[in-house]
C-alpha positions as CSV (number, residue, x, y, z in Angstrom):
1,X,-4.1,-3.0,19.2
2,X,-4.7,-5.5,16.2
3,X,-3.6,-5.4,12.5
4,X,-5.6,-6.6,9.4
5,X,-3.8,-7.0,6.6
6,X,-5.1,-8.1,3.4
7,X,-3.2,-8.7,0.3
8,X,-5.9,-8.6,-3.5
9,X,-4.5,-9.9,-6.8
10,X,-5.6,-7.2,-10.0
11,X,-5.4,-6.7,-13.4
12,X,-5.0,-3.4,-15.1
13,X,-3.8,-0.1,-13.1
14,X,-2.8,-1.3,-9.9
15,X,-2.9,2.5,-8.4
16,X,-6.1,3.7,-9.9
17,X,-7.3,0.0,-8.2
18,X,-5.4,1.2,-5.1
19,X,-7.4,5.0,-5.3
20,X,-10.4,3.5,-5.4
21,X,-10.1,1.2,-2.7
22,X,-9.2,3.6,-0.5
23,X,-12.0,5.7,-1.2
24,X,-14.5,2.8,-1.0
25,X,-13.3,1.1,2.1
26,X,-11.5,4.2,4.1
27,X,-15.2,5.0,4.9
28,X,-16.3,2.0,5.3
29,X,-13.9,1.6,8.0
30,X,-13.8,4.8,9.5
31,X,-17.6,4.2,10.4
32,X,-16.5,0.7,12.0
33,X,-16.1,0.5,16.0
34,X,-12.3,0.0,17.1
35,X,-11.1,1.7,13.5
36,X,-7.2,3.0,14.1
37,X,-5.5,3.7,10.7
38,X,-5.7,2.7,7.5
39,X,-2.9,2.1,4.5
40,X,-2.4,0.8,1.1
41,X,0.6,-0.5,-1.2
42,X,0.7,-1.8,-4.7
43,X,3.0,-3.6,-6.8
44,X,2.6,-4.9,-9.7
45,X,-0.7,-6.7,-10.0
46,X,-0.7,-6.6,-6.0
47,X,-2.6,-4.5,-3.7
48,X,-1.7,-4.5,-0.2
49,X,-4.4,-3.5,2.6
50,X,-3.1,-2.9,6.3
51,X,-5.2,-1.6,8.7
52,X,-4.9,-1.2,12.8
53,X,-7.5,-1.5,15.1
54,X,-8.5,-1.2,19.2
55,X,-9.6,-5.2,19.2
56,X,-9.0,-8.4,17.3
57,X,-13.5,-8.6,17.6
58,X,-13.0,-4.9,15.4
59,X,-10.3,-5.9,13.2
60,X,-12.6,-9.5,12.3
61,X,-15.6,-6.9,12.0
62,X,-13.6,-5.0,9.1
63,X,-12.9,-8.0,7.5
64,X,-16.4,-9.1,6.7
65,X,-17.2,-5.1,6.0
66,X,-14.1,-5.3,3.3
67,X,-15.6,-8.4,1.8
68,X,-18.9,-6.9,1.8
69,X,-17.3,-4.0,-0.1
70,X,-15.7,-6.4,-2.6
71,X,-18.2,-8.5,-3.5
72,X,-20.1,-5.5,-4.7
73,X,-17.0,-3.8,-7.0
């Protein structure tokens, strides 16, 4: 199993910024091969994304899917 863990610098509500990260990359992942589990955190002005999946080839896959899903927010 391999980990992703990605940490995003915001400005304003950091959980409504969480809440909608889930909700626009939990999918995203979830339709991804090798997808294991999802989690956030925030802090102040600091999300935290950690995710586990079955290879490191998956966990590399969700990272260009996540920037995919950034770029467009």
């Amino acid at each position: 199993m391999h980990g992703r863990i990605a940490r995003y610098e915001v400005t304003g509500d950091v959980h409504e910024i969480a809440r909608e990260a889930e909700e626009g990359m939990l999918p995203i992942f979830r339709a991804q091969p090798g997808f294991k589990a999802y989690s956030l955190a925030a802090s102040e002005g600091e999300v935290f994304s950690f995710s586990a999946w079955e290879s490191a080839e998956a966990a590399e896959a969700a990272s260009a899917a996540a920037a995919d899903w950034i770029a467009q927010v």
